[in-house]
PDB file of N, CA, C and O in Angstrom, chain B, residues numbered from 101:
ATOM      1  N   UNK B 101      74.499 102.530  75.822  1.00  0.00           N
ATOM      2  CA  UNK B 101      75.604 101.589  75.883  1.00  0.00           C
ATOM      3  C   UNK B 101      76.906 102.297  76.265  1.00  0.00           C
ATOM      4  O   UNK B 101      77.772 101.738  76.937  1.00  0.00           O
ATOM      5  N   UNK B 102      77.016 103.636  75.780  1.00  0.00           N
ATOM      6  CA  UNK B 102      78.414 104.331  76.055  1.00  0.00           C
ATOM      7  C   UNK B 102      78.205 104.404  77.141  1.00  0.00           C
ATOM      8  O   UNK B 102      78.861 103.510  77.676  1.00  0.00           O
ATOM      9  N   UNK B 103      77.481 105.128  78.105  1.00  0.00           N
ATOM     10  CA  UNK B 103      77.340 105.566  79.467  1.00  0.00           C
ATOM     11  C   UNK B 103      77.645 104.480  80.381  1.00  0.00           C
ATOM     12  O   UNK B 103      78.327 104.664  81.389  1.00  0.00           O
ATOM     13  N   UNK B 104      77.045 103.088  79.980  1.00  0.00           N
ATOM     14  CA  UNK B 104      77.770 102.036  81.085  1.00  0.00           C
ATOM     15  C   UNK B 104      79.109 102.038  80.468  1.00  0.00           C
ATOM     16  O   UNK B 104      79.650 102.614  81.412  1.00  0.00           O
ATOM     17  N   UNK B 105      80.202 101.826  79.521  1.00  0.00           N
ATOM     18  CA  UNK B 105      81.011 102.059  79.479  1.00  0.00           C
ATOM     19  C   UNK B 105      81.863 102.833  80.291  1.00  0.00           C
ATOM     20  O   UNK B 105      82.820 102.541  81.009  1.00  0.00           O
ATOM     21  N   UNK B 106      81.433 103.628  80.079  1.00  0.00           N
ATOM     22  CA  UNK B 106      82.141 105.085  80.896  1.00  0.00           C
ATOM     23  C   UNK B 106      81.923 105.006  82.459  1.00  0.00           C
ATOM     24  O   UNK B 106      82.737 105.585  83.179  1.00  0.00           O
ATOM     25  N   UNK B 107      80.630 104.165  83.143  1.00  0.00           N
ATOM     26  CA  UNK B 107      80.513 104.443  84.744  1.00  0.00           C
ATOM     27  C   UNK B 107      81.444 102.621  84.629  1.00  0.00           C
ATOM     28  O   UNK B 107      82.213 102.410  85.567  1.00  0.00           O
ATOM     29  N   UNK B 108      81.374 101.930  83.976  1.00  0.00           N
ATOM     30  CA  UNK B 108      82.573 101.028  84.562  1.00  0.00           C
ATOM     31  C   UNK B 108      83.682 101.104  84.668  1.00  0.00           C
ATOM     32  O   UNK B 108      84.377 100.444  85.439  1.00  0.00           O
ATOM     33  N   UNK B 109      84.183 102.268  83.590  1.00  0.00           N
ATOM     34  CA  UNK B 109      85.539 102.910  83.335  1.00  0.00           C
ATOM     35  C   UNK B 109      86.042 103.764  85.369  1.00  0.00           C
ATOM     36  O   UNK B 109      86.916 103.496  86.194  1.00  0.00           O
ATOM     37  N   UNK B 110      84.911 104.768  85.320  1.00  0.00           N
ATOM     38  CA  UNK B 110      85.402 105.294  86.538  1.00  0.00           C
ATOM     39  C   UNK B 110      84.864 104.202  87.917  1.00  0.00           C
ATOM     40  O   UNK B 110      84.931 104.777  89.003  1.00  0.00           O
ATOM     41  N   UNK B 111      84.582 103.386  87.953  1.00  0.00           N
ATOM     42  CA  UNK B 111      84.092 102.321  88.930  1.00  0.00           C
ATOM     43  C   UNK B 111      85.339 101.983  88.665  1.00  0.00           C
ATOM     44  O   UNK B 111      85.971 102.430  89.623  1.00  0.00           O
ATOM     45  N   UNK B 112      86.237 101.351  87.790  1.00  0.00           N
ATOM     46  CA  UNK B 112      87.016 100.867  87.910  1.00  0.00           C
ATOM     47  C   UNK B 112      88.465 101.730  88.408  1.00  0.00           C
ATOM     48  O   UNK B 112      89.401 101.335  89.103  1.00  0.00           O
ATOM     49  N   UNK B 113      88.183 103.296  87.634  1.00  0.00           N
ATOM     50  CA  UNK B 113      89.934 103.826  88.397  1.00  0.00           C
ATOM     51  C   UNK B 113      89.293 104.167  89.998  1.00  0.00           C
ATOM     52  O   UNK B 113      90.026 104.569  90.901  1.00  0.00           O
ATOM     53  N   UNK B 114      87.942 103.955  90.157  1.00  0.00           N
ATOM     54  CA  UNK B 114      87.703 104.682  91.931  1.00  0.00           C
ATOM     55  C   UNK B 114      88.398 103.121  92.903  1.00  0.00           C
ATOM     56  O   UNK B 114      88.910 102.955  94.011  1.00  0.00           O
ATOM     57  N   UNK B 115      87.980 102.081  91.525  1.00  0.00           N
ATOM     58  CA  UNK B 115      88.660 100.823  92.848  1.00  0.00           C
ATOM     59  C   UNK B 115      90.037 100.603  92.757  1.00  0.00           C
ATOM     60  O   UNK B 115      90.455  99.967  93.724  1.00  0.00           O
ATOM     61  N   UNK B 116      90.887 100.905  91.937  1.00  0.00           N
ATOM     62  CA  UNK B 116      92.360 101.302  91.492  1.00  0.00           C
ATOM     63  C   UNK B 116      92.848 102.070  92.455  1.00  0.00           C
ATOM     64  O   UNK B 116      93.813 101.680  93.112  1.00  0.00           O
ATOM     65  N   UNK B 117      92.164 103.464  92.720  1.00  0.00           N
ATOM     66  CA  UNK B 117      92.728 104.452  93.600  1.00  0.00           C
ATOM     67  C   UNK B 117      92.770 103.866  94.567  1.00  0.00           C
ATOM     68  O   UNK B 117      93.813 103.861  95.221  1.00  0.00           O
ATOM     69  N   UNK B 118      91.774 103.252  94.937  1.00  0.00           N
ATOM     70  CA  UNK B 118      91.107 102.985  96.732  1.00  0.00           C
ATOM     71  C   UNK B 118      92.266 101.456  96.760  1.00  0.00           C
ATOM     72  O   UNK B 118      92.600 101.064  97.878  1.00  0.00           O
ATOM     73  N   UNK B 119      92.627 100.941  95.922  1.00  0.00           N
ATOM     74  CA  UNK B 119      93.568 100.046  96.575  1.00  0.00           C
ATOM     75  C   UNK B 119      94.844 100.839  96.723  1.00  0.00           C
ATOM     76  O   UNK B 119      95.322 100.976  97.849  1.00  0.00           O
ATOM     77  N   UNK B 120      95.573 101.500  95.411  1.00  0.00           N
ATOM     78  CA  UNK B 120      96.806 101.944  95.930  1.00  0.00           C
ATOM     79  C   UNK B 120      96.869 103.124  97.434  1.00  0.00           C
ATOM     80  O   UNK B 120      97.914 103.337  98.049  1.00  0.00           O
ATOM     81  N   UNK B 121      95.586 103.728  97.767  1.00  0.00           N
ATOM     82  CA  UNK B 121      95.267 104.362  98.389  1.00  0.00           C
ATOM     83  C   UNK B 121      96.132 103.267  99.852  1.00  0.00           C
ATOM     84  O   UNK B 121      97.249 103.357 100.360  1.00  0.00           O
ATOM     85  N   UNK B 122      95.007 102.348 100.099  1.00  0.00           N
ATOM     86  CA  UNK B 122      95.178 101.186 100.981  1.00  0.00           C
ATOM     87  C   UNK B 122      96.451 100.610 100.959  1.00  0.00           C
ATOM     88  O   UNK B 122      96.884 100.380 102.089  1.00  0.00           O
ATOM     89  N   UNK B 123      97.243 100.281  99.967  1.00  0.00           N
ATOM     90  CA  UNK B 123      98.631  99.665  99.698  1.00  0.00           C
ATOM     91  C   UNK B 123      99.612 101.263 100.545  1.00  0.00           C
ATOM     92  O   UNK B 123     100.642 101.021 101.175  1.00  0.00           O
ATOM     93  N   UNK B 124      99.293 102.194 100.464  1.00  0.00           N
ATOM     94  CA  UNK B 124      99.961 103.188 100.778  1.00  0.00           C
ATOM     95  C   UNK B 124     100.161 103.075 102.077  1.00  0.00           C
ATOM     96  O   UNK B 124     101.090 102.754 102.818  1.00  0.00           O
ATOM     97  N   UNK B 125      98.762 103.510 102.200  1.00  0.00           N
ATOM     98  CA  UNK B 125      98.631 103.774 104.337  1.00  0.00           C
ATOM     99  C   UNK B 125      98.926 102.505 104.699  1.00  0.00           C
ATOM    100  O   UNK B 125      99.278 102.732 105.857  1.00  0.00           O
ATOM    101  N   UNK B 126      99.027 101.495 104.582  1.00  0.00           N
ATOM    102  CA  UNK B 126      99.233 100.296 105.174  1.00  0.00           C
ATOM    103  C   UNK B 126     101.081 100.050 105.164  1.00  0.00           C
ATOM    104  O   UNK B 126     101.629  99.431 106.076  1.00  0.00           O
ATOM    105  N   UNK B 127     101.776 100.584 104.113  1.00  0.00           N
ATOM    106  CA  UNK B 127     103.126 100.427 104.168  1.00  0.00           C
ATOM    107  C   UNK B 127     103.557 101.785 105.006  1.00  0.00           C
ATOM    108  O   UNK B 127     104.700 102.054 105.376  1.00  0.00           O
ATOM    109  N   UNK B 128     102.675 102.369 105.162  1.00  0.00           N
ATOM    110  CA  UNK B 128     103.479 103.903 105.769  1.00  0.00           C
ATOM    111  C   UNK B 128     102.731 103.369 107.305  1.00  0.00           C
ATOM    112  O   UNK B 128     103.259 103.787 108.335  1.00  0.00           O
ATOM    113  N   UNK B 129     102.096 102.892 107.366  1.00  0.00           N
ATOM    114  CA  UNK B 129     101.623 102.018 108.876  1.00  0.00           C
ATOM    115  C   UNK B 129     102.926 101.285 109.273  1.00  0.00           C
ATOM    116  O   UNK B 129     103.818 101.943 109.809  1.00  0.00           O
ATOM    117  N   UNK B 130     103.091  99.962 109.044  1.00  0.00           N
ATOM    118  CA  UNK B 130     104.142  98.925 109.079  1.00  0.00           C
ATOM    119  C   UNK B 130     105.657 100.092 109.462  1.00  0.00           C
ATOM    120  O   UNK B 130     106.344 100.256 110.470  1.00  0.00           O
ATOM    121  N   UNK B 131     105.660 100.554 108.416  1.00  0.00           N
ATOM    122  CA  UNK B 131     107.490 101.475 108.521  1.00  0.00           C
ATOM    123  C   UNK B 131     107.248 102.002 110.155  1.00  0.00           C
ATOM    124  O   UNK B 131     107.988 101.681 111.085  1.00  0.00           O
ATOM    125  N   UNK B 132     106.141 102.809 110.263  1.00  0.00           N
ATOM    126  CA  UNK B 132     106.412 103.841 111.289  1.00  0.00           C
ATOM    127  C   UNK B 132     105.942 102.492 112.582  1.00  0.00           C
ATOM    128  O   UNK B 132     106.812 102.435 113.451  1.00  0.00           O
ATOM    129  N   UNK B 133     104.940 101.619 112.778  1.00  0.00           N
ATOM    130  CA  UNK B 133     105.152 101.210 113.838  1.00  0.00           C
ATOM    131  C   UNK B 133     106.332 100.199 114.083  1.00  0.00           C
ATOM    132  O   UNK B 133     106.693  99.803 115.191  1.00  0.00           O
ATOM    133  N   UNK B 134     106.833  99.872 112.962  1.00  0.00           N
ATOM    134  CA  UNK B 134     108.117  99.097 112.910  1.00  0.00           C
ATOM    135  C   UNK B 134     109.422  99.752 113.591  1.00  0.00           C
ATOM    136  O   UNK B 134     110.325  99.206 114.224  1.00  0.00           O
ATOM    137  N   UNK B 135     109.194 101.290 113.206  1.00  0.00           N
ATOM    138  CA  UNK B 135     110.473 102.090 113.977  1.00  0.00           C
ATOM    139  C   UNK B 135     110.001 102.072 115.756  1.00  0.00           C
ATOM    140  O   UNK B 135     110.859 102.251 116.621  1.00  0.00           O
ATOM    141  N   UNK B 136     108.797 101.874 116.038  1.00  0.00           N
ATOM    142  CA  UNK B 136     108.393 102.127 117.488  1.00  0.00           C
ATOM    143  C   UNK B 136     109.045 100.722 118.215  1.00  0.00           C
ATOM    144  O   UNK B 136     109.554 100.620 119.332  1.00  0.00           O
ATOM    145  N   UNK B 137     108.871  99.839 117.326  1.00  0.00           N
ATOM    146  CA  UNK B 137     109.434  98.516 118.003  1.00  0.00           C
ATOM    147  C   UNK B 137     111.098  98.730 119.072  1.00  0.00           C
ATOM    148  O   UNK B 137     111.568  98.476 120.182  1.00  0.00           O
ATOM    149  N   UNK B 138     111.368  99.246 118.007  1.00  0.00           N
ATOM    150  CA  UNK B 138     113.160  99.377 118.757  1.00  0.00           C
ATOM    151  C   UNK B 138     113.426 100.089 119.703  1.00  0.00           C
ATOM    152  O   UNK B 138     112.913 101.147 120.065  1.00  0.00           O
ATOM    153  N   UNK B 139     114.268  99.487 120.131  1.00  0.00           N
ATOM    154  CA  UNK B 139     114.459  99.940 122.196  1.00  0.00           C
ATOM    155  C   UNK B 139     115.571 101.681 121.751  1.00  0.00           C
ATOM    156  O   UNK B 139     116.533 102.152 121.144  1.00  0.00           O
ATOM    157  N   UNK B 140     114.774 101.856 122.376  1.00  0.00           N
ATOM    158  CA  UNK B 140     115.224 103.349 122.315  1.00  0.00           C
ATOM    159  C   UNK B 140     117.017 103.418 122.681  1.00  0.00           C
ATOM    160  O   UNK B 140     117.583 102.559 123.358  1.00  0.00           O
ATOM    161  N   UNK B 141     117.833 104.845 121.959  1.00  0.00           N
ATOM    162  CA  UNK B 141     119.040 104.489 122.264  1.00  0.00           C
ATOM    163  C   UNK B 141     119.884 105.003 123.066  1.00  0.00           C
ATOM    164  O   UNK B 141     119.282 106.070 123.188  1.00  0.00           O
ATOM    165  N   UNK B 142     120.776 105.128 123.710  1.00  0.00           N
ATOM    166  CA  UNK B 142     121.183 106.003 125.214  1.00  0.00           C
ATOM    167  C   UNK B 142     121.390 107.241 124.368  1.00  0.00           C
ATOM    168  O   UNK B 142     121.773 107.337 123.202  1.00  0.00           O
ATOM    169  N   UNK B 143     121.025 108.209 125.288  1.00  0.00           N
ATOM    170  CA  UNK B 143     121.522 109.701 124.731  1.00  0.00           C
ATOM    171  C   UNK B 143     122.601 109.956 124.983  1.00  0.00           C
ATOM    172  O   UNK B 143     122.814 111.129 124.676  1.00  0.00           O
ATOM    173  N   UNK B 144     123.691 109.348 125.513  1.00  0.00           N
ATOM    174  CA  UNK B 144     125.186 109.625 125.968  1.00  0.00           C
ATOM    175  C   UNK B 144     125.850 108.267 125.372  1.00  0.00           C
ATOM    176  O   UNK B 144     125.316 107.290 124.848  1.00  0.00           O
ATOM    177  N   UNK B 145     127.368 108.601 125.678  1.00  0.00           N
ATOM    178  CA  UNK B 145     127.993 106.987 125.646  1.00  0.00           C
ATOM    179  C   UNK B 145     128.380 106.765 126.724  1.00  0.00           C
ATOM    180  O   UNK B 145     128.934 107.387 127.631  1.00  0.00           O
ATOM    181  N   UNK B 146     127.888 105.402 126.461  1.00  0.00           N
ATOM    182  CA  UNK B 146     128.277 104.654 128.480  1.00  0.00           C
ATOM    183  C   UNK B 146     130.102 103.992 127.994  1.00  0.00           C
ATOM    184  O   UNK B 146     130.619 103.636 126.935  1.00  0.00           O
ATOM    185  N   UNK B 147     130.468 104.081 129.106  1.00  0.00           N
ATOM    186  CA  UNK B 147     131.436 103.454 129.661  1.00  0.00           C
ATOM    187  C   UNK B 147     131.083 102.197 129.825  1.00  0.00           C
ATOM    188  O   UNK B 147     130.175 101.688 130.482  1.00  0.00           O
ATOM    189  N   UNK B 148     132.473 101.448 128.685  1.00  0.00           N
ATOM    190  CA  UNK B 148     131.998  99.900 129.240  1.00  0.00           C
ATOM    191  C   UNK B 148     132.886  99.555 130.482  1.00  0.00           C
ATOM    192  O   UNK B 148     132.866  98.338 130.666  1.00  0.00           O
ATOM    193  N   UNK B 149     133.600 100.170 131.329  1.00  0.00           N
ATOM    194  CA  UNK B 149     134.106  99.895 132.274  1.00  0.00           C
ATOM    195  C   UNK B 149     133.070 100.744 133.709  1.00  0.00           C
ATOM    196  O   UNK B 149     132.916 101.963 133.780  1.00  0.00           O
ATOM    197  N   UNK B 150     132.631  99.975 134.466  1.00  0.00           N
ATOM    198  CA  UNK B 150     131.986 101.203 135.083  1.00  0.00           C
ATOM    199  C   UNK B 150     132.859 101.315 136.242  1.00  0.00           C
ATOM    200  O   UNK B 150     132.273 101.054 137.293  1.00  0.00           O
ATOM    201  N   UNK B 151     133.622 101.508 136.317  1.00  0.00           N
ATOM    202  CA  UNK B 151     134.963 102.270 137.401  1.00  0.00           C
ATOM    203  C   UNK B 151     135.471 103.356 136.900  1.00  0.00           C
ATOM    204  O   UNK B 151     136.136 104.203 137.497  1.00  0.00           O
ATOM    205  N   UNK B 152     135.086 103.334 135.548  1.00  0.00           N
ATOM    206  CA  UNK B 152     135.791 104.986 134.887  1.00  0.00           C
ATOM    207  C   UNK B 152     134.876 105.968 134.712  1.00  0.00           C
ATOM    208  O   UNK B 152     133.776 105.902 134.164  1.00  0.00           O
ATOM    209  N   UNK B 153     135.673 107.301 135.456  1.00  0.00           N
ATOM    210  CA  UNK B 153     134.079 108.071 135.427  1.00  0.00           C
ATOM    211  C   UNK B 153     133.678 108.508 134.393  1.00  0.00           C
ATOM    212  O   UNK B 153     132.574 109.049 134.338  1.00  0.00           O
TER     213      UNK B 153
END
C-alpha cells in the first residue's frame, strides 16, 4: 500500500514539473517571437526634413 503511495506521489511531482516545465518554454517562446514581430529600428537618425543633409 505504501509503495503505490509513493509512485503516485512522484507521478504526480513528474506531471507538476512537466507542466511548469511547458508553462516556461511556452512564455519564453511568445516573449522572444513577440520581440521578432517589430519592424526593426533605423541605426541612425533620419532627418525629418529631407533637404537637410
Amino acid at each position: 500500500m505504501r509503495d503505490a503511495v509513493g509512485r503516485r506521489k512522484r507521478v504526480w511531482r513528474w506531471a507538476v514539473a512537466g507542466w511548469v516545465l511547458a508553462v516556461t518554454v511556452g512564455g519564453g517562446l511568445t516573449l522572444w517571437l513577440q520581440d521578432d514581430t517589430h519592424p526593426p529600428e533605423p541605426h541612425v537618425w533620419q532627418n525629418a526634413d529631407p533637404g537637410t543633409p
